[in-house]
KOLTOR-632491 format. One record per residue: residue in one letter; x, y, z of N, C-alpha, C in turn. Coordinates in steps of 0.001 Angstrom, whole numbers. Atoms other than C-alpha are relative to their C-alpha. Example, Ala and Ser with C-alpha at 12.3 -4.5 7.8 and 13.67 -1.06 7.14 Angstrom:
BEGIN
VOKE code    n_xx    n_yy    n_zz   ca_xx   ca_yy   ca_zz    c_xx    c_yy    c_zz
VOKE    a     890   -1190       0   12300   -4500    7800     900    1200       0
VOKE    s    -820   -1190     -60   13670   -1060    7140    -770    1090     730
//
This chain:
BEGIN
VOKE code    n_xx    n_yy    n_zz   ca_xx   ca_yy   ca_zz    c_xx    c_yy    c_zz
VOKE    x     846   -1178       0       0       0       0     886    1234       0
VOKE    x   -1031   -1046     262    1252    3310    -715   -1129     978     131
VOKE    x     473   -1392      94     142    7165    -493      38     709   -1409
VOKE    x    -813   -1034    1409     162    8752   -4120    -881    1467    -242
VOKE    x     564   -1384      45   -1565   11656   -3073    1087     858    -483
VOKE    x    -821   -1267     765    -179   14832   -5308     937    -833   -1065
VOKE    x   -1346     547    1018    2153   11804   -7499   -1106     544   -1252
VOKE    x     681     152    1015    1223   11862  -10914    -508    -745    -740
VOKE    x     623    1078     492    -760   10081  -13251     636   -1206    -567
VOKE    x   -1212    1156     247    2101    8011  -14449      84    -583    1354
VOKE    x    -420     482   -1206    2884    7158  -11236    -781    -717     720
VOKE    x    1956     811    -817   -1079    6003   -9839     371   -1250   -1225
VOKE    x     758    1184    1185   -1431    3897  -13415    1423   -1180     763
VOKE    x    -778    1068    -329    1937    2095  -12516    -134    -625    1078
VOKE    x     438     141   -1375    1061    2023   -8807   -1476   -1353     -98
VOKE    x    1084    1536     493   -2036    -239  -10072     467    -824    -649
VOKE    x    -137    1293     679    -512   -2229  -12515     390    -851     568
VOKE    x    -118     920   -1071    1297   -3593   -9861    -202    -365    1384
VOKE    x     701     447   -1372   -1307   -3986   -7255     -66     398    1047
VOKE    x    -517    -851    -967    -165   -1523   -5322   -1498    1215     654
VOKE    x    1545   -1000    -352   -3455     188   -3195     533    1256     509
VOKE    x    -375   -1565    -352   -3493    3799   -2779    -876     139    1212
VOKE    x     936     254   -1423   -4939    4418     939    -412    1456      70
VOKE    x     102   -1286    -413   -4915    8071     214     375     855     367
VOKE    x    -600    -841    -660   -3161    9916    2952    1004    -549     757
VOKE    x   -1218     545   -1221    -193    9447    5290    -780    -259    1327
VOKE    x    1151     336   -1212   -2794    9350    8007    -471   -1096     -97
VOKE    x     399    1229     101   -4519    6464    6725    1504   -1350    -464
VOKE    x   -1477     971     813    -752    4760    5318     580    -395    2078
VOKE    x    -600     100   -1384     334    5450    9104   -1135   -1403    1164
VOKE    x     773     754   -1400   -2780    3579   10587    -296    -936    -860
VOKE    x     695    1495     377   -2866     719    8268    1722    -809    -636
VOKE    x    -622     703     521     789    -365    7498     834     118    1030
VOKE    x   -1495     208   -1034    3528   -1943   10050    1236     935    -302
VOKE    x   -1715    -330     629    6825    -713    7948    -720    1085   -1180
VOKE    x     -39   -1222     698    6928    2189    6073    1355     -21   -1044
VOKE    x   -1316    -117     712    9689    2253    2974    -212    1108    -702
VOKE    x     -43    -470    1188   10841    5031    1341     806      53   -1012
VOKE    x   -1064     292    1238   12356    4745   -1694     222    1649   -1410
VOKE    x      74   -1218     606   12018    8485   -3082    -424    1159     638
VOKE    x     -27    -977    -541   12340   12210   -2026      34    -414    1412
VOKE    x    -572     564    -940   14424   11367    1156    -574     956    1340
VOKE    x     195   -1298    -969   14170   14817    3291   -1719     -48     225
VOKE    x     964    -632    -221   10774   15746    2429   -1236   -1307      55
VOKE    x    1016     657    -620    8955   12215    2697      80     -82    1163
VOKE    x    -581     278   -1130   10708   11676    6067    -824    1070     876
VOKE    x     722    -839    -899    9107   14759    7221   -1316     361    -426
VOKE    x    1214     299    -158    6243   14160    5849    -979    -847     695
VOKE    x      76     856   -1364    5613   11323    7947     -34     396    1226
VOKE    x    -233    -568   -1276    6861   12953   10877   -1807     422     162
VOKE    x    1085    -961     259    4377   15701   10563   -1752    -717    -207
VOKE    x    1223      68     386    1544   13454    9712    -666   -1080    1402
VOKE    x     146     842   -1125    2240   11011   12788    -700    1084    1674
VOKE    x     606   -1343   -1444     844   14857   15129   -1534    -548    -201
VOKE    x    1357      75     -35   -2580   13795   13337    -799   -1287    -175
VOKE    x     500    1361     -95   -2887    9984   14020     -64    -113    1662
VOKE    x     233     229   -1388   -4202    8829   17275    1025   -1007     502
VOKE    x    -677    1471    -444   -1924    7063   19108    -268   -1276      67
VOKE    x     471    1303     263   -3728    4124   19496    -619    -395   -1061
VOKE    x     424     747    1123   -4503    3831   15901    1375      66    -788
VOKE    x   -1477     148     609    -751    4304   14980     345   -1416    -371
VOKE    x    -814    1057     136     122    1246   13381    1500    -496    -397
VOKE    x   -1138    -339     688    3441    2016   11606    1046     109    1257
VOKE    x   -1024      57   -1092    6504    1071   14064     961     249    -466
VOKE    x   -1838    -492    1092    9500    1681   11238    -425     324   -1063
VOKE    x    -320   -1187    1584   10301    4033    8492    1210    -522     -79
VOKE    x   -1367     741     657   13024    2548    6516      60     837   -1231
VOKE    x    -604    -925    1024   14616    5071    4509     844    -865    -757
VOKE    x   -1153     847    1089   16021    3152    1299     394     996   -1119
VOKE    x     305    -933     874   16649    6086    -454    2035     -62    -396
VOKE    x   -1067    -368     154   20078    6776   -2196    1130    1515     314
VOKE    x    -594   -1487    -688   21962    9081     138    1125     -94     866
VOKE    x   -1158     337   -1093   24916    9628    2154    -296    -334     996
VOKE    x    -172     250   -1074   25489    8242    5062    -576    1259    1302
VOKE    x     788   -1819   -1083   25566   12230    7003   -1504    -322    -304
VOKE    x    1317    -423     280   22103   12599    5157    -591    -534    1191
VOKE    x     446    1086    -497   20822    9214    6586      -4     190    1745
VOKE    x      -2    -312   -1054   21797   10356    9970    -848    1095     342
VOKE    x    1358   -1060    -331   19987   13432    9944    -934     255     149
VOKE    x    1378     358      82   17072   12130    8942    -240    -315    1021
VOKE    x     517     431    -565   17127    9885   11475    -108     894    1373
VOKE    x    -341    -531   -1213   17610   12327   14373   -1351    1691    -188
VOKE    x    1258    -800     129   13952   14266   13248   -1292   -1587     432
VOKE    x    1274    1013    -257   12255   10674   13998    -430    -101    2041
VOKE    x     276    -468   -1141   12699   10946   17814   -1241     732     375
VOKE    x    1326    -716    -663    9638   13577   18053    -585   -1011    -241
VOKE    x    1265     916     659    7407   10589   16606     540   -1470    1033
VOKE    x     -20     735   -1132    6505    7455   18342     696   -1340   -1678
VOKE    x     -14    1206     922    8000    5293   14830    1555     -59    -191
VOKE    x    -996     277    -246   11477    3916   15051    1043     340   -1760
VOKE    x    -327    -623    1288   13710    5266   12212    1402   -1365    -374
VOKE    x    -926     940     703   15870    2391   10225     670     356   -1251
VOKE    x    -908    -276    1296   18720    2904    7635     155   -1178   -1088
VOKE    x     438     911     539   17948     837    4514     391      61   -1468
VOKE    x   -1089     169     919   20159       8    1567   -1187   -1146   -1551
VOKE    x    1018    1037    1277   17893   -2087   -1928    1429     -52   -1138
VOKE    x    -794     571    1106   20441   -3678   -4156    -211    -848    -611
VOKE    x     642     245    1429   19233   -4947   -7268   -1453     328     -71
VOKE    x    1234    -197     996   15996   -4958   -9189   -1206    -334    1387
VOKE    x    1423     883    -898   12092   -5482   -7604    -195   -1235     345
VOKE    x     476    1670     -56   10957   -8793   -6219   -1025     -27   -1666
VOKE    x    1151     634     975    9299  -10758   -9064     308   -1413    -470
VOKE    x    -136    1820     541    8619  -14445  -10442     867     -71    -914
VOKE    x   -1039     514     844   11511  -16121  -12075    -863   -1256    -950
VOKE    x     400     965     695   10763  -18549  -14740    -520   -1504     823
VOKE    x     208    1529    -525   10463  -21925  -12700    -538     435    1462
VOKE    x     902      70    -832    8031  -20253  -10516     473     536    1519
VOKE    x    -542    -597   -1583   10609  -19250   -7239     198    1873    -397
VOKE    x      34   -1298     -18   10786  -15404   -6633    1490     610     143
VOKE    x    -919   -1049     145   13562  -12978   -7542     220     642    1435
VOKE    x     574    -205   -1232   14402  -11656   -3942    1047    1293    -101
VOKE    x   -1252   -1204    -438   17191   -8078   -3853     128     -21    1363
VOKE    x    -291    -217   -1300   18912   -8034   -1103    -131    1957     803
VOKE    x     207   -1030    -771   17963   -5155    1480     751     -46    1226
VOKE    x    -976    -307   -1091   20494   -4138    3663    -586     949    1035
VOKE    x     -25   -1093    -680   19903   -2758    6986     489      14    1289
VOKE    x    -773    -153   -1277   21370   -1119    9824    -729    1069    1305
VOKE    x     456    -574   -1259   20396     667   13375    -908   -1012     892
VOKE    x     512     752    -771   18767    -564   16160   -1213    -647    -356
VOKE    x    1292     723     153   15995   -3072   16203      78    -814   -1428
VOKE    x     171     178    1672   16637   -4207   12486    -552   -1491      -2
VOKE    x    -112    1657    -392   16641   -8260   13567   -2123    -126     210
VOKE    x    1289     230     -24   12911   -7461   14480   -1110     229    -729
VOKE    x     359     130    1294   11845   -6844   11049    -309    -889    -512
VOKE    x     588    1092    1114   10324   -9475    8823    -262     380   -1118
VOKE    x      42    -538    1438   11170   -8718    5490      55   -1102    -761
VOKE    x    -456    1223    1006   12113  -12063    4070    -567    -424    -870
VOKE    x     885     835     978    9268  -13095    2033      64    1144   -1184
VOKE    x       9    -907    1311   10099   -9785    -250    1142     184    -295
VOKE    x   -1439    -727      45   13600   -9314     515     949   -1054     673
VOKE    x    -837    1039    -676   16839  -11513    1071     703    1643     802
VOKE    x    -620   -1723    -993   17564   -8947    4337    1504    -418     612
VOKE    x   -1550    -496   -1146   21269   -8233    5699    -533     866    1303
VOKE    x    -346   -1361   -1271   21696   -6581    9260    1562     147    -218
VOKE    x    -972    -796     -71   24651   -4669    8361     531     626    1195
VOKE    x    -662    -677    -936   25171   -3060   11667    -733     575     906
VOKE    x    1333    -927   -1104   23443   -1440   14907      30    1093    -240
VOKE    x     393   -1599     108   24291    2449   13640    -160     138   -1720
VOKE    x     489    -530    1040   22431    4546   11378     965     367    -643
VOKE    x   -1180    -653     354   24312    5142    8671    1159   -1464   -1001
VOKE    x    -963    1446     757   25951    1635    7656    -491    -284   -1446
VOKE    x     563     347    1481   23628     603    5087     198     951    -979
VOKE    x     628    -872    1613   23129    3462    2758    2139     645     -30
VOKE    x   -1191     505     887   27321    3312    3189     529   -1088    -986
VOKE    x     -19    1029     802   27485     168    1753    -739     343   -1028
VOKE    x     769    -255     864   24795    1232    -796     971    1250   -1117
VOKE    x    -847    -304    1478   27163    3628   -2411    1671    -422    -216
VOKE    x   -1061     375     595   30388    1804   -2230    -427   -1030   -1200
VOKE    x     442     361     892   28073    -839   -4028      -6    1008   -1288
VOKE    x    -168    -476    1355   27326    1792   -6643    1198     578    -672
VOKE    x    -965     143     668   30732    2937   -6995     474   -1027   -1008
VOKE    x    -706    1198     376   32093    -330   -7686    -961    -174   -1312
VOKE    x     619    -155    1313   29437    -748  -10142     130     628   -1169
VOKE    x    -254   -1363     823   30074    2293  -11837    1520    -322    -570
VOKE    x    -781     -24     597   33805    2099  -11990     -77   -1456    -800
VOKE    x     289    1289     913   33238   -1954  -13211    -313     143   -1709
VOKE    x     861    -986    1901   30798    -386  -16322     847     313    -636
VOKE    x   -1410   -1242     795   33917    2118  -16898     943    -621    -581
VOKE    x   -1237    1498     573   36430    -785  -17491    -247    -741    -799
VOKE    x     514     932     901   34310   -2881  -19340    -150     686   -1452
VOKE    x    -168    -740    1585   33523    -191  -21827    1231     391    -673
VOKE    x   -1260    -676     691   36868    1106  -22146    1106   -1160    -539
VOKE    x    -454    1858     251   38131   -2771  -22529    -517    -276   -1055
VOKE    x     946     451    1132   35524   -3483  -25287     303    1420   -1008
VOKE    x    -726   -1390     891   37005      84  -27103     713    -621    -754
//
């Protein structure tokens, strides 16, 4: 389930194709989903959340982690997490390396590994979407690993093309 209030219409049609329910608001996303991922606009979903957790009742809060998988430094990743404190939802640092889950030919599921680090991570249950790493108890590990991964990637690409020249 997802929020695509204000996305655009590209963004809803794809959001359905793959099954993905729109709940509407961060209010209703907050009181109907355990884990929270974001995977785009790092700063300003993060505090959108915040901000939206003043107008959920506590006892209809369901949302216990925000898992920032967003591609960002390490500093960033820290910063973020040190605006989750006002809120009652535990802030996790969260790394996605490779492609979406999806069915492989002979029927078993494609799984990217999701790296993550800070406290509590072990009490997550991600496995049935994600082959999960705990990288480390501080914020900040994963989304390092996430760009030495893309370095390495990057310079790899660079060699290969300039090899095949």
């Amino acid at each position: 389930m997802t929020n695509l209030e204000g996305r655009s219409p590209r963004s809803r049609g794809l959001a359905e194709a793959a099954g993905i329910e729109d709940v509407g608001s961060d209010r209703e996303l907050l009181s109907a989903a355990d884990i929270i991922i974001s995977a785009s606009m790092a700063v300003g979903t993060a505090e959108r959340i915040i901000t939206a957790t003043n107008n959920v009742d506590p006892k209809q809060l369901r949302t216990k982690y925000y898992i920032d998988a967003n591609a960002i430094a390490p500093a960033t990743t820290k910063q973020l997490s040190e605006l989750f404190p006002k809120c009652n939802v535990q802030f996790i640092d969260g790394s996605i390396i490779g492609g979406p889950p999806r069915a492989k030919p002979d029927g078993s599921w494609y799984r990217p590994t999701f790296a993550l680090s800070g406290p509590n991570t072990r009490e997550l249950n991600l496995d049935e979407a994600f082959d999960t790493a705990h990288v480390g108890p501080d914020i900040g590990q994963a989304s390092a690993l996430k760009m030495c991964f893309a370095s390495l990637t990057k310079v790899l690409a660079s060699l290969m093309f300039h090899v095949n020249l």
